[in-house]
N, C-alpha and C positions, 0 to 999 in steps of 0.2 A: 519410544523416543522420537520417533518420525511425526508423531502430530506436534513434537515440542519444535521443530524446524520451521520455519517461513521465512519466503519472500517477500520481501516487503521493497516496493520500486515507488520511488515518488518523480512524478511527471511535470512539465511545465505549467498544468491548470492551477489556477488558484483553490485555494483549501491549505495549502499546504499544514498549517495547526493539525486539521486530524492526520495526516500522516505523521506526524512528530508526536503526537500524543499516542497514535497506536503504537509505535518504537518503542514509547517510553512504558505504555502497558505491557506488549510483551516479553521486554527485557524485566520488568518487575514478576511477569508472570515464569521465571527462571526461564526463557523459549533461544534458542539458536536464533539467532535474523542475518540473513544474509541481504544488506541493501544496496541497491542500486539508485542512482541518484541521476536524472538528467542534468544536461548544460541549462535548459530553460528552468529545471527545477530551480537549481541554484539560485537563477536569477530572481524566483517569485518567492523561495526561503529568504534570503534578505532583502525583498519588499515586505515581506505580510509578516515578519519577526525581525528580532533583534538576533537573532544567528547569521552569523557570516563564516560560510564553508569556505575553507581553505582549498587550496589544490593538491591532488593529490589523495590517495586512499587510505592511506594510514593519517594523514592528520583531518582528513575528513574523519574517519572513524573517531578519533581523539574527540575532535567538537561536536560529533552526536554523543558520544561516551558521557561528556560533560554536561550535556543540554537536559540528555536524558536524568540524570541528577539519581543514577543507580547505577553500583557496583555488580547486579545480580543478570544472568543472563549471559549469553552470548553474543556479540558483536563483530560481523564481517561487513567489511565494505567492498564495493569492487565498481571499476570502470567500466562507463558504456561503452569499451570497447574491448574488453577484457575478455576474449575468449575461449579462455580456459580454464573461467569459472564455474563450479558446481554446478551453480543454476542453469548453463548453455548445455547441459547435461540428461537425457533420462537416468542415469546410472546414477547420479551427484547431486541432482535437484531435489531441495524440501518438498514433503507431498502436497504442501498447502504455498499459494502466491497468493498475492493480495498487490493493486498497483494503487494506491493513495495519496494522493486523488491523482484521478486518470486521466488526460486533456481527451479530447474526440480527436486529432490527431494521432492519438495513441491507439486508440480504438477503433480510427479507421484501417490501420497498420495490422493490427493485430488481427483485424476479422478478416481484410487479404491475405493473411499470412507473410507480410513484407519481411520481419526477422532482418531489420537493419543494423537492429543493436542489441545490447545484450536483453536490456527489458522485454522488444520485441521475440526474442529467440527462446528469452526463459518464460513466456506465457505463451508462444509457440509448442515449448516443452508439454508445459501442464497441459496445452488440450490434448495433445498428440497422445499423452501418458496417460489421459483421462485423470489427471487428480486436479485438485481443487484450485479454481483460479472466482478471484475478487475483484470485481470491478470497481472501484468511486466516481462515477463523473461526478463533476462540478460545474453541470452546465445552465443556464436558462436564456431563454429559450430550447428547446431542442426543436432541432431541424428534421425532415423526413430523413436525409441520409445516416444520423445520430440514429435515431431511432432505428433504423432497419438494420446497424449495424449492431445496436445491443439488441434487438431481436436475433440476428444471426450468430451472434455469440452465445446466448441466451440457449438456442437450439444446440448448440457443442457445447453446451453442460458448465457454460462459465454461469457466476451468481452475476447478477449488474444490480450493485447496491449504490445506489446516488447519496451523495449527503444531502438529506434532505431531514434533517432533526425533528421531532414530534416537539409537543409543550405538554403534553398531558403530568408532567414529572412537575412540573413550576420551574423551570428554568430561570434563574436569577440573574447570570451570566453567563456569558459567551461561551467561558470553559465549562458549562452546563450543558449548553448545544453542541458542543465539539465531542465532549463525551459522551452525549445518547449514541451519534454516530460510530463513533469506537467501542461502542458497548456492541452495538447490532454486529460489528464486525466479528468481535471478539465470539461474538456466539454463532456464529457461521464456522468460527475456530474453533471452536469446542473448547475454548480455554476461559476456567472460572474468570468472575472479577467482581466486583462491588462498586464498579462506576452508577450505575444507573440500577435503581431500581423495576424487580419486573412488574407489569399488569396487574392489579389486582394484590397485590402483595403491599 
């Protein structure tokens, strides 16, 4: 049951679609998600969708509940400053986190170990615990400092998965691209799916 848990933290970078569309595959894929939502997220979820998060964590939850458009899975939400959440936890935290998508502010935090907020504290967590931490920048250009920071994270056993979509599938549309991304994740999770077709197959 410990691989069916994850964190799942969506950050103020733009992307925001694959993090909502990974939510909505592993709630389909029956998985626990304990999410974490920044103030800057918010802001770039109602730019780049038609979702408008409430305040608050229970009616936050209610409108991912909704968005996500599945009854199956589990759904926890909790505040960036909630700490006395699972995920602030080695004892209570999912084995698997994933931050979707990750701003480089996020990832410069997190590679000092800053732990200012819950996001920061619960991938704090995973390296400390050694289990599995996912990275999504969404950046372009990357800068030397960018870079040397998912190098150093890279070296303390984080994955740093950029969304960066293939075309070899024929992608048609956008939710085409969005899902290659969420497929690659999904299978760092170990958890089936039918989004994207493999290599070869």
């Amino acid at each position: 049951m410990e691989s069916r848990r994850v964190t799942l933290a969506l950050t103020g970078a733009s992307g925001q679609p694959y993090g909502l569309r990974l939510l909505r595959a592993l709630l389909d894929a029956d998985t626990e998600v304990h999410v974490v939502v920044s103030k800057a997220a918010r802001v770039v979820i109602g730019t780049e969708t038609e979702l408008r998060l409430p305040a608050g964590t229970e009616a936050a939850r209610e409108a991912l509940r909704a968005w996500s458009g599945t009854d199956r899975g589990e759904l926890k939400v909790f505040g960036q400053e909630q700490w006395t959440a699972p995920v602030a936890s080695g004892s209570g935290a999912p084995a698997s986190m994933v931050i979707c998508p990750c701003s480089t502010g996020t990832l410069s935090a997190i590679a000092c170990g800053a732990s200012d907020n819950l996001i920061e504290r619960a991938a704090d967590v995973a390296l400390k615990e050694q289990r599995q931490l996912i990275l999504v920048p969404r950046e372009s250009p990357y800068s030397a400092v960018h870079l040397e920071n998912m190098l150093k994270l890279s070296r303390l056993g984080a994955t740093i998965l950029p969304a960066s979509p293939g075309f070899y599938h024929e992608p048609r549309s956008v939710d085409d691209l969005v899902d290659f991304v969420v497929a690659r994740i999904l299978d760092h999770l170990k958890i089936p799916h039918t989004l994207v077709g493999r290599w070869g197959e």
